[in-house]
C-alpha positions in Angstrom: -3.8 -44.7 -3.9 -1.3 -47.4 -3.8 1.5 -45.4 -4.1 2.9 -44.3 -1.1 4.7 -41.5 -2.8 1.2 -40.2 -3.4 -0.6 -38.8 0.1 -4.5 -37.7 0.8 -3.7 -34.4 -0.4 -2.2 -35.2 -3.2 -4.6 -37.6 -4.5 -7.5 -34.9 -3.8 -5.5 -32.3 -6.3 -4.7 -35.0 -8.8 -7.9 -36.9 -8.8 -9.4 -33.1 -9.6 -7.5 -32.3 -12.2 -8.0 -35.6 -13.8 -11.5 -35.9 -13.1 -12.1 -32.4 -14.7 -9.6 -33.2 -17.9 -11.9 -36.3 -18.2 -15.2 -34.2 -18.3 -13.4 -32.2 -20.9 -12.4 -35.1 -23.1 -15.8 -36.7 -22.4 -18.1 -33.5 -22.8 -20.0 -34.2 -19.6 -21.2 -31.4 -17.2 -20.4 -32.1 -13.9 -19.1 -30.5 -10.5 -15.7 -29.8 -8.3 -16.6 -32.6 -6.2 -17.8 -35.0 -8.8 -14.8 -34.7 -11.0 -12.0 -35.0 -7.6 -14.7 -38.4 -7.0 -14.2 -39.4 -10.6 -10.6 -38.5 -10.7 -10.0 -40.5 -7.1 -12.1 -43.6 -8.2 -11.0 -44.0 -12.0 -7.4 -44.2 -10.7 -8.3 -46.8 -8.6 -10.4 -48.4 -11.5 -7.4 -48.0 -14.2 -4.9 -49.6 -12.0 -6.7 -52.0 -11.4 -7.5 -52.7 -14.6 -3.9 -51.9 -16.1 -2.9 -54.3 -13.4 -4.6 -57.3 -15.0 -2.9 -56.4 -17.7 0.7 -56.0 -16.3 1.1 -52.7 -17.0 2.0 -50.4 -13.6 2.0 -46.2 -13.4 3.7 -44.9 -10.7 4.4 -41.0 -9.2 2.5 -38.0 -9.7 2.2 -38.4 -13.5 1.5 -42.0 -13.5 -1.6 -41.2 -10.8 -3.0 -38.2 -13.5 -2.9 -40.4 -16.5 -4.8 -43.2 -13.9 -7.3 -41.0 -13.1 -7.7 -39.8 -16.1 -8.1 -42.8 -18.0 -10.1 -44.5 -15.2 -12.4 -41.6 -14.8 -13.1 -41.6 -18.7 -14.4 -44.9 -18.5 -16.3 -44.6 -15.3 -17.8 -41.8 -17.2 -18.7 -44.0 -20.1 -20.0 -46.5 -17.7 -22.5 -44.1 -16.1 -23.7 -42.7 -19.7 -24.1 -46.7 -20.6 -26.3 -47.5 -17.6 -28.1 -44.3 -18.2 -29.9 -45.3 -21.3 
């Protein structure tokens, strides 16, 4: 969401698809609006994370492979407190 080439809409579509590629990868069952708040968040998450480590994603693709990296882990997360 840093990215200003990146709006609201955008970030709603993208954050979908890679909350729902993520729930593929992951083999979780969830909903629409879980996997655009997964999608949304882990990109968030993953740059700041990737940050940290000086790496930095940027446009359309770069947001994708955020979210979908970020909402992998925030998926592994949930299953970790779960237990």
């Amino acid at each position: 969401m840093q990215n200003p080439g990146v709006g609201w809409i955008a970030a709603i579509i993208i954050g979908g698809i890679a909350g729902w590629l993520a729930e593929m990868f992951m083999k979780s069952n969830m909903g629409v609006l879980m996997n655009i708040i997964l999608g949304i968040v882990g990109a968030i998450v993953a740059n700041v994370l990737l940050g940290v480590l000086g790496i930095s994603l940027a446009g359309w693709l770069g947001y994708l492979v955020a979210g979908f990296i970020g909402a992998c882990i925030l998926i592994a997360v949930g299953r970790m407190i779960k237990r």
